[in-house]
Each structure stands twice: as C-alpha cells, then as structure tokens.
MMTF fields as JSON, N, C-alpha, C and O atoms, coordinates in Angstrom:
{
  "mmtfVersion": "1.0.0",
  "mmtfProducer": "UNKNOWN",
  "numBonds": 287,
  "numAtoms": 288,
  "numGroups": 72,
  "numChains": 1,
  "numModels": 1,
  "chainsPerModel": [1],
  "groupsPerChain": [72],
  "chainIdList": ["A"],
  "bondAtomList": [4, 2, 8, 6, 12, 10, 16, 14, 20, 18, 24, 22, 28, 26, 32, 30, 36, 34, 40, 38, 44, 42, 48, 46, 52, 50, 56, 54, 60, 58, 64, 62, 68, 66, 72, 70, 76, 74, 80, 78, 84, 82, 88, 86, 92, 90, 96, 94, 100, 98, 104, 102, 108, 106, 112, 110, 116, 114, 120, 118, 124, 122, 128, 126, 132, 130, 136, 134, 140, 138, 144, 142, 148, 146, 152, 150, 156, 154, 160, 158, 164, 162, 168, 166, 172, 170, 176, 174, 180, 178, 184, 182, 188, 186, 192, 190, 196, 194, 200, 198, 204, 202, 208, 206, 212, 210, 216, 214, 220, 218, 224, 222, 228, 226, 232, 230, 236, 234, 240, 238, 244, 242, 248, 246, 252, 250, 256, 254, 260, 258, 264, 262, 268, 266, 272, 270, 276, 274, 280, 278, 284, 282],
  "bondOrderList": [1, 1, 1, 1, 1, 1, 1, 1, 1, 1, 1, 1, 1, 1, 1, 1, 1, 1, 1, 1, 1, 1, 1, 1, 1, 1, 1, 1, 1, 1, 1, 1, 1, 1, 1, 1, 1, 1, 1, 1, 1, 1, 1, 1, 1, 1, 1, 1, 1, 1, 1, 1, 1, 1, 1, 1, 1, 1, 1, 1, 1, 1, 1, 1, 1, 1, 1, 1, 1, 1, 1],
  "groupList": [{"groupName": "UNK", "atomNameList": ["N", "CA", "C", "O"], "elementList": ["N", "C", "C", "O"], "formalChargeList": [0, 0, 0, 0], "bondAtomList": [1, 0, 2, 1, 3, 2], "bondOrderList": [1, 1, 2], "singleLetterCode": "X", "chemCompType": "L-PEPTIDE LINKING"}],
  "groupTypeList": [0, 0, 0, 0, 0, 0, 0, 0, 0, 0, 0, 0, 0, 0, 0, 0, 0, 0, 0, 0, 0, 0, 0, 0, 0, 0, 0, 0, 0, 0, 0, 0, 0, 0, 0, 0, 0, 0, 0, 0, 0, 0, 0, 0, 0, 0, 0, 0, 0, 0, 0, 0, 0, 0, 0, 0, 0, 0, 0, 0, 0, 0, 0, 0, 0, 0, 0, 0, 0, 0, 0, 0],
  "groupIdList": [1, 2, 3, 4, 5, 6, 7, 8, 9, 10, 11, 12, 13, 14, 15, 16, 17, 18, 19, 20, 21, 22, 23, 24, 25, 26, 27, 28, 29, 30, 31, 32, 33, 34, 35, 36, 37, 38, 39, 40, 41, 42, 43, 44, 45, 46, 47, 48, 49, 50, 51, 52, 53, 54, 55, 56, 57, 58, 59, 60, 61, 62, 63, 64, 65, 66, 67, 68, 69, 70, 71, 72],
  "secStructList": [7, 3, 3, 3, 3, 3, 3, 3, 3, 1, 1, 1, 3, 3, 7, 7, 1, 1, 7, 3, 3, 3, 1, 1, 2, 2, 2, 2, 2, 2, 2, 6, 6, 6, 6, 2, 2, 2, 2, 2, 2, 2, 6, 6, 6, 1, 7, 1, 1, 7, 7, 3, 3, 3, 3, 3, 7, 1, 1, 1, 7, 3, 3, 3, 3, 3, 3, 4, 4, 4, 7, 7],
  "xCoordList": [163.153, 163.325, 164.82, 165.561, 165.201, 166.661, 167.116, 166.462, 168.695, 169.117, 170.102, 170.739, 169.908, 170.636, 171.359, 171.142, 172.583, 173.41, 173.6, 173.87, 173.81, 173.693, 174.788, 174.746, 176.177, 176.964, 177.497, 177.098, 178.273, 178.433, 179.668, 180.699, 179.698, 181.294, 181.675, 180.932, 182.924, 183.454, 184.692, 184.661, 185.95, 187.339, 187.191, 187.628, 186.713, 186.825, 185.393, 184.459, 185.563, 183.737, 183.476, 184.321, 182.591, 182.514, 181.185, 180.175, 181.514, 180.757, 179.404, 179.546, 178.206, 177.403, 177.111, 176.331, 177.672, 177.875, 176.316, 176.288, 175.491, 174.113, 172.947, 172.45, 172.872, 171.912, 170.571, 170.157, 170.011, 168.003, 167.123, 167.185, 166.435, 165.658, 165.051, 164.776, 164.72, 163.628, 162.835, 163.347, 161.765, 161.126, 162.324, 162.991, 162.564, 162.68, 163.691, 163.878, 164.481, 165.783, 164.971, 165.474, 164.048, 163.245, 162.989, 163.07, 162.735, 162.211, 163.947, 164.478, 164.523, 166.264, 166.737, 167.183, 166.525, 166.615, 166.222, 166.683, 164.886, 164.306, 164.951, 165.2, 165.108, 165.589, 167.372, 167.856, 167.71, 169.308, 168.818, 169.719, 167.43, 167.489, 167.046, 167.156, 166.665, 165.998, 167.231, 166.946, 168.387, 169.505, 170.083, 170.578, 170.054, 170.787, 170.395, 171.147, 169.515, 168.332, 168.788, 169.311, 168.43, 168.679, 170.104, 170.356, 170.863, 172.629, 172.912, 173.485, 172.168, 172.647, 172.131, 172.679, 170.757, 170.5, 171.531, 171.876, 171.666, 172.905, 173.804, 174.316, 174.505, 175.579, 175.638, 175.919, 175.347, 175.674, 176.665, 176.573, 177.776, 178.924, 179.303, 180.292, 178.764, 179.103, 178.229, 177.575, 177.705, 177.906, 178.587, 179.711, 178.189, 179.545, 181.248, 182.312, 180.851, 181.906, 181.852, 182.579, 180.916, 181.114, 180.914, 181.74, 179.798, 179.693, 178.072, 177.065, 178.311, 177.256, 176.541, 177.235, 175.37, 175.066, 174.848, 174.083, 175.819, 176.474, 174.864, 174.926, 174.002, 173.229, 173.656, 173.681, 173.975, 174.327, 173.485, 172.877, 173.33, 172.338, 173.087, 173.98, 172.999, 172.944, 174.6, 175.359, 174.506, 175.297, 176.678, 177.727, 176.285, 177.394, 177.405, 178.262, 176.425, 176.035, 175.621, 174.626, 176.112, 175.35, 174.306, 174.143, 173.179, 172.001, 171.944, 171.209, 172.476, 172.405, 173.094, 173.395, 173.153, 174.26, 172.604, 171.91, 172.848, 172.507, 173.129, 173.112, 174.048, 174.693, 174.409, 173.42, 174.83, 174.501, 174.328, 173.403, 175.181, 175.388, 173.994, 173.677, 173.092, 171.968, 170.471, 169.393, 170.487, 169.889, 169.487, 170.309, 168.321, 168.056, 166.864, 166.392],
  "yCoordList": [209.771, 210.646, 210.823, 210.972, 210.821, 210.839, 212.594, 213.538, 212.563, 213.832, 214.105, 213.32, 215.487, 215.949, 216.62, 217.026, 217.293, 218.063, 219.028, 218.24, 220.521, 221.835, 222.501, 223.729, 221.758, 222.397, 223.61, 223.399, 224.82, 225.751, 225.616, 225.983, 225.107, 224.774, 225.531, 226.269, 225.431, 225.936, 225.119, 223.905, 225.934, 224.645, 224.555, 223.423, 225.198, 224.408, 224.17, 224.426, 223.445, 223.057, 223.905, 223.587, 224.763, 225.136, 224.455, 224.669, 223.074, 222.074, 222.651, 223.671, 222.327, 221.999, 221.255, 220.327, 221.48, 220.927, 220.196, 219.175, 220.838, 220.289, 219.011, 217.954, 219.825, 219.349, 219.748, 220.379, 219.128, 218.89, 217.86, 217.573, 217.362, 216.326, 216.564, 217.713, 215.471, 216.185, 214.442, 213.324, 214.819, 213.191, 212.738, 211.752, 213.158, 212.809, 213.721, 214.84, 213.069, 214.075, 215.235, 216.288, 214.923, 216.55, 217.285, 218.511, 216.828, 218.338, 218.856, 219.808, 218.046, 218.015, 219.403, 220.484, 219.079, 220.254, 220.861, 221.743, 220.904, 221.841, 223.199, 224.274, 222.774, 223.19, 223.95, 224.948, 223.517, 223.713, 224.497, 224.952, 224.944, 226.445, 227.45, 228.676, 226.836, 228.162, 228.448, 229.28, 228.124, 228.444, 229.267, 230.366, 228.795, 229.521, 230.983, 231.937, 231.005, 232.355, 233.282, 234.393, 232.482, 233.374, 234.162, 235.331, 233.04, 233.083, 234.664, 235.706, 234.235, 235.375, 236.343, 237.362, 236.47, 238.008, 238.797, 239.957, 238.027, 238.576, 238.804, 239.92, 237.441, 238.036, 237.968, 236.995, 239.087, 239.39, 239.203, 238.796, 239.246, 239.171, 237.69, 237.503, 236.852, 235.346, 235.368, 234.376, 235.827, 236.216, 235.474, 235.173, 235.052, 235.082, 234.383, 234.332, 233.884, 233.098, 231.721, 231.239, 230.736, 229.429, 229.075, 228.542, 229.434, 228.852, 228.152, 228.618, 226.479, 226.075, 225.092, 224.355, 225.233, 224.256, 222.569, 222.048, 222.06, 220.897, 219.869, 220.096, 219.136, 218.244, 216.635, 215.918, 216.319, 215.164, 214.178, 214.846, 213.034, 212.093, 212.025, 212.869, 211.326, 210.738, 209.58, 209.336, 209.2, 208.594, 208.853, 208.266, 210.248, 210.943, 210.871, 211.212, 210.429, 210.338, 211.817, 212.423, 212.321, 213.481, 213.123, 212.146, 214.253, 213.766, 215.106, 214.947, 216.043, 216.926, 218.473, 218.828, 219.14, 220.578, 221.868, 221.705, 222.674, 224.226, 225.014, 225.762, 225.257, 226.112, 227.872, 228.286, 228.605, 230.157, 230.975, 231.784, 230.778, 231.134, 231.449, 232.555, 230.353, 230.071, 230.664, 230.479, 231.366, 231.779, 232.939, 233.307, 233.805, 235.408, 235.784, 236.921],
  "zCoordList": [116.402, 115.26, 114.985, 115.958, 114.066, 113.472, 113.404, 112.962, 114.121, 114.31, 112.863, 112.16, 112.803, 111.567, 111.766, 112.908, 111.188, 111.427, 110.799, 109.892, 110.108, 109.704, 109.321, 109.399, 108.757, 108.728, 107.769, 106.624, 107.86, 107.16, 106.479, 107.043, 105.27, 104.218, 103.338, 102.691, 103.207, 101.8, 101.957, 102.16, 101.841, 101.798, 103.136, 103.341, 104.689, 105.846, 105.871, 105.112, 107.289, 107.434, 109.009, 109.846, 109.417, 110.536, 110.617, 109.947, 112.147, 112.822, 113.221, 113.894, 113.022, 114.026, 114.888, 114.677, 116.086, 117.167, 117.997, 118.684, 117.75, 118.325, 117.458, 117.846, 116.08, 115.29, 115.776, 116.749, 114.704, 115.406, 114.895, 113.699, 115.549, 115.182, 114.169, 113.82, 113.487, 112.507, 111.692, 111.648, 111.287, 110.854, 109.487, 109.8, 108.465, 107.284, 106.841, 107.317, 105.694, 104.769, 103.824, 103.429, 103.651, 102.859, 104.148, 104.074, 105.154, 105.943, 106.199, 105.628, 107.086, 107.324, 105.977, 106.361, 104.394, 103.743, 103.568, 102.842, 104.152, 104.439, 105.009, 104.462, 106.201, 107.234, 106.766, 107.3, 106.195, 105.579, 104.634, 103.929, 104.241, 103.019, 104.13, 104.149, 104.79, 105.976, 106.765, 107.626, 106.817, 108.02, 106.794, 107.047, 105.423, 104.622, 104.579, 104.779, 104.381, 104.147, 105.176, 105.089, 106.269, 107.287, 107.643, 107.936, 107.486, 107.541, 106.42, 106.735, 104.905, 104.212, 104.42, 103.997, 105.217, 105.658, 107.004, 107.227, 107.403, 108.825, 108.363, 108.443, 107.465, 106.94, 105.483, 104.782, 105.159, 103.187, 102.854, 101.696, 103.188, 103.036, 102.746, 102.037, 103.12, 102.422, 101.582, 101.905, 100.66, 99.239, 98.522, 98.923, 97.477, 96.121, 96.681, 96.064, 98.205, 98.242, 98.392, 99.261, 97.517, 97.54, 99.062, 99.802, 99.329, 100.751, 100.68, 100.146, 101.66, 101.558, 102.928, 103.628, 103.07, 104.1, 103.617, 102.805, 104.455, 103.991, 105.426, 106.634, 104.968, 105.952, 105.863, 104.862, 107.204, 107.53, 108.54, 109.376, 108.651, 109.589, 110.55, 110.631, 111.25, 112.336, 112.559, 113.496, 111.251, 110.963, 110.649, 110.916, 109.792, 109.085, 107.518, 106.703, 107.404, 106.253, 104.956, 105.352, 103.804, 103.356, 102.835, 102.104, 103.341, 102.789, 101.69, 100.716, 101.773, 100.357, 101.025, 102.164, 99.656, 100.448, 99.038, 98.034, 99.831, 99.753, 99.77, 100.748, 98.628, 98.232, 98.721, 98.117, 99.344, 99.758, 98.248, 98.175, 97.084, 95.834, 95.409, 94.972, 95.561, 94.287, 95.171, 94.606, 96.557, 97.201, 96.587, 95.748, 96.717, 96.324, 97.312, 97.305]
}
C-alpha cells in the first residue's frame, strides 16, 4: 500500500514526519480534510490565515492541498 504524507503549509511547510498508508489518492484526501477539521477545531486560530494541508506520495509527488480557509 502506498504511504502518504500530511503536511501543514502556508509560506513554511511544517513536515509530516511519519505519514500513513492508505489504498488510493481519494482516500489519502480524504484523510487531509479530516486532519483539517480536526486541526481547526483545536486550533481556531489558524483561521483566515491561508493555511493548508498540502498531501504527498511516496514519491514526493502532490497529490492535492485542502485549504483550512474553505472548511466550516
């Protein structure tokens, strides 16, 4: 199964260092609206600042970003 990566961006990128397996790039973004969700309930405060979960393969490849902005 191909590992993905979860990262949290705006002008820097703070790494996800682990990733998680997952079958396919739809579940992978899946997974990158659910860290978002969660991320903006802990912290409200990244809010309205252009912050987004950036998903990457295995490779390093982007497979798509989730903006925190367009969340409610």
């Amino acid at each position: 199964m191909p590992r993905y990566h979860f990262d949290l961006v705006d002008s820097k990128t703070f790494a996800d260092e682990g990733g998680a397996e997952l079958p396919d790039d739809i579940m992978a973004l899946d997974v990158a609206e659910e860290i978002a969700r969660r991320l903006l309930a802990e912290r409200p405060e990244l809010r309205n600042r252009h912050f987004s979960i950036l998903v990457t393969n295995q490779e390093g490849e982007e497979i798509g970003k989730v903006p925190l902005d367009v969340l409610h």
